[in-house]
C-alpha positions in Angstrom: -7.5 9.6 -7.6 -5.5 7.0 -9.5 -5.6 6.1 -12.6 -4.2 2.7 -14.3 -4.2 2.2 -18.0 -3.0 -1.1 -20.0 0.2 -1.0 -18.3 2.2 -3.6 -19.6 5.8 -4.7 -17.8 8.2 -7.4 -18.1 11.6 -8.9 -16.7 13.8 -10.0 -19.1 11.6 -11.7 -21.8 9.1 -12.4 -19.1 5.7 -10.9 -19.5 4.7 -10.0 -15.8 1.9 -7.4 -16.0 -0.5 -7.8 -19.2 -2.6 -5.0 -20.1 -3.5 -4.0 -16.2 -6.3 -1.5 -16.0 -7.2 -0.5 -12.5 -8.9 2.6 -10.5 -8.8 3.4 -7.1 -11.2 6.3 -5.4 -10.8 8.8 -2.9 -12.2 7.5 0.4 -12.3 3.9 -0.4 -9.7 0.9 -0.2 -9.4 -0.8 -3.1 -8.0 -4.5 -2.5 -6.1 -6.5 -4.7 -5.9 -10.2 -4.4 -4.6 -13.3 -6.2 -2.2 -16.5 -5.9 1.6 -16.2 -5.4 3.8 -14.5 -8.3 0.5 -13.6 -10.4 2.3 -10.2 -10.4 0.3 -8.4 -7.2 3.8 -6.6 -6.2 5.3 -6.1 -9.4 2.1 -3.8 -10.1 2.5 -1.8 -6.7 6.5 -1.3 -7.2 5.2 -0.6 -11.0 2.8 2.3 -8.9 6.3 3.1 -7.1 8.5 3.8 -10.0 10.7 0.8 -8.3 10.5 -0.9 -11.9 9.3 0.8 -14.9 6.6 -0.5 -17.5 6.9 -1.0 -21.0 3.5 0.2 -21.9 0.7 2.1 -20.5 -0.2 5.4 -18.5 -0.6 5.8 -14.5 -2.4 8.9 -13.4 -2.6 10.6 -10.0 -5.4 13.3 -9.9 -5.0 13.6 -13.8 -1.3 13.7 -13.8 0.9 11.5 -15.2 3.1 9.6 -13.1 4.3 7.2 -15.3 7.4 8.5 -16.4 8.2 9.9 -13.1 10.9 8.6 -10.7 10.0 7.2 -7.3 10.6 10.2 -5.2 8.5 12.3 -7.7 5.3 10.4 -6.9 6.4 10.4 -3.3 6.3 14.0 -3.6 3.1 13.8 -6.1 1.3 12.6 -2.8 2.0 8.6 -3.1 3.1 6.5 0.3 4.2 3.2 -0.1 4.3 0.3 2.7 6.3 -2.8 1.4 6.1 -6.5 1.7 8.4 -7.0 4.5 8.4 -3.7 6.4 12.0 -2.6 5.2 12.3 -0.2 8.1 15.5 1.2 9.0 16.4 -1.4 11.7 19.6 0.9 13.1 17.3 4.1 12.8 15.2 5.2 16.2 11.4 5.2 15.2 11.6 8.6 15.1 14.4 8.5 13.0 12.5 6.6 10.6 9.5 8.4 10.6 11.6 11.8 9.5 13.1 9.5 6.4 9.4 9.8 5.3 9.4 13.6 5.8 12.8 13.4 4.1 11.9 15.7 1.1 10.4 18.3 3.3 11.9 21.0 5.4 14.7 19.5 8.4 12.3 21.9 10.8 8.9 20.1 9.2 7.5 17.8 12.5 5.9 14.6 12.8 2.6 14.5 12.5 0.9 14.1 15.9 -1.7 12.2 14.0 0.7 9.5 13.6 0.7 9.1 17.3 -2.9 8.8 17.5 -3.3 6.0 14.9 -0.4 4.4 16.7 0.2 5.3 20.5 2.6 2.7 20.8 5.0 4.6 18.7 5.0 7.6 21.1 6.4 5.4 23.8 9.0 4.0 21.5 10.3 7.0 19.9 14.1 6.4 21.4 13.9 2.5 20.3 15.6 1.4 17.7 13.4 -0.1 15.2 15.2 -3.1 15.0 14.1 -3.5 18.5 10.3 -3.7 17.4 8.5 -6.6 17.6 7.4 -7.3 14.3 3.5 -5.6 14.6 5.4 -2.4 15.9 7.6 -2.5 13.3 4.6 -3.0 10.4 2.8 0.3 12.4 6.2 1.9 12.1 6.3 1.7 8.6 2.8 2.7 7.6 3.3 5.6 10.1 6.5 6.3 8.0 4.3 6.7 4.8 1.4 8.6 6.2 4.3 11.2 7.2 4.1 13.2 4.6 -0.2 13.2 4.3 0.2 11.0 1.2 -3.4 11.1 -0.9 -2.3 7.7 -2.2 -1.4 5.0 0.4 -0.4 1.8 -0.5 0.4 -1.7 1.2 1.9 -4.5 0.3 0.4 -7.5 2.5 0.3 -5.8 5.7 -0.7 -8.5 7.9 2.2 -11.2 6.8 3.4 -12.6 10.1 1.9 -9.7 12.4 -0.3 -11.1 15.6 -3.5 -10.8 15.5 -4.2 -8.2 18.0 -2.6 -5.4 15.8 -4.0 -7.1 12.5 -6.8 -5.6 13.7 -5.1 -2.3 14.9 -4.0 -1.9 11.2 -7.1 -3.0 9.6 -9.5 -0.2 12.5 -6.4 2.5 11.1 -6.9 1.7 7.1 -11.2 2.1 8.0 -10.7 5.4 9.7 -8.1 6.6 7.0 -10.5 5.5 4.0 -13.0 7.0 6.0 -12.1 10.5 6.0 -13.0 10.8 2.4 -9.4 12.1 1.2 -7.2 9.8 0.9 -6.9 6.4 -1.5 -6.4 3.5 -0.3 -4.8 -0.1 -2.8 -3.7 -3.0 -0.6 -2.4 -5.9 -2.0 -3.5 -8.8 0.7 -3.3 -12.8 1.4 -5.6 -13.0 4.1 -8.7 -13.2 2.5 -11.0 -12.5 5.5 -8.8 -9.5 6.6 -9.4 -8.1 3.0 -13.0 -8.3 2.5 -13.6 -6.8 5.5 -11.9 -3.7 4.6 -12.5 -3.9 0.8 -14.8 -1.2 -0.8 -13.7 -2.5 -4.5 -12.1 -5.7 -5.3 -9.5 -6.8 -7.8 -8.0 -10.0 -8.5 -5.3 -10.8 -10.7 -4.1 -14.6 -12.3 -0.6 -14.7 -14.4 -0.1 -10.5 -14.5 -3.6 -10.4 -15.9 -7.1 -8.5 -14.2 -9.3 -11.8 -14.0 -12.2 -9.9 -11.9 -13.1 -7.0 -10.1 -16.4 -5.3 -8.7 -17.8 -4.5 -4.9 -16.1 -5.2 -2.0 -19.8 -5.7 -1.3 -20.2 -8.9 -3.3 -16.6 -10.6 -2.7 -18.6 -13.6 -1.3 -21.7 -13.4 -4.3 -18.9 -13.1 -6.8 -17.0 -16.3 -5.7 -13.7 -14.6 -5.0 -12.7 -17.0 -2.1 -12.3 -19.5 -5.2 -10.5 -17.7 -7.4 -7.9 -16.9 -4.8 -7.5 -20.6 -3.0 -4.4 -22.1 -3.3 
């Protein structure tokens, strides 16, 4: 599904992302994980289009993305979930979950799916999202990126400052949407217990480098916990 090869970025004479290769398969999640500013988001805005690389090719079912602009591999079948929600706090939540339909037709509806992964939005549809608690609002925006039946979702730490109870609302929603077998899945995530459970392939990253990678399956075998301990 994607394909990541020796992308290289930087900010000013910075070197942020060295030589990245990474893969990520239809029907699994593939996790990324590391320490603080190892470059985790830089490579998922880098996925975006949000800041270009200097080297290096992305792929998306064989086609190259890499010169594309953000809303071209929105439209190429890639949804993005930010660090930090970044919902439209003014916006209703249905209001924000057409801005992720925004390139289709005005008469294209919402998914009802969306309100099956997350009945809570159907009772909130008037709300402004501002007026979300802050698990509501994290449901709102991966709902917002699953609008459009992305074949490439990715999430920036989904979890950060969400209560438990929908932690594991999000992480039962990423299972089922891995599990259907057509959809890929990268999350970048800090909470290392939250991302084993859901990983299928691991990746972790040290100073905008691939240090390791392999099995979800053998996270604990391969000492991973280590490698990403603060």
């Amino acid at each position: 599904m994607l394909q990541v090869n020796n992308i290289n970025q930087y900010y000013g004479g910075s070197h942020i992302l060295r030589d990245v290769n990474m893969e990520a398969h239809a029907g699994k999640v593939t996790v990324i994980l590391g320490r603080n500013g190892v470059g985790k988001t830089t490579l998922l805005k880098s996925l975006m289009g949000l800041v270009p690389i200097k080297t290096g090719s992305i792929e998306l079912e064989g086609k190259a993305l890499h010169q594309a602009t953000p809303y071209d591999r929105a439209r190429a079948g890639i949804g993005f979930v930010p660090q930090g929600r970044e919902i439209f706090a003014r916006l209703t939540v249905e209001e924000n979950l057409r801005m992720g339909l925004a390139y289709k037709s005005a008469s294209t509806p919402i998914p009802p799916e969306l309100f099956e992964l997350f009945p809570v939005l159907k009772q909130m549809l008037n709300r402004r999202g501002g007026d979300l608690s802050g698990g509501q609002q994290q449901q709102l925006a991966i709902a917002r990126a699953l609008a459009a039946q992305p074949r490439l979702l990715i999430l920036d730490e989904p979890t950060e400052g969400i209560q438990p109870s929908i932690i594991k609302d999000i992480g039962r929603v990423i299972r089922m949407l891995a599990d259907r077998g057509d959809m890929a899945i990268v999350l970048v995530e800090q909470y290392y217990d939250f991302a084993q459970e859901l990983a299928d392939d691991y990746m972790v990253m040290e100073r905008g480098a691939v240090l390791a990678k392999g099995k979800g399956a053998n996270m604990e075998i391969d000492g991973v916990r280590a490698l990403v301990a603060i």
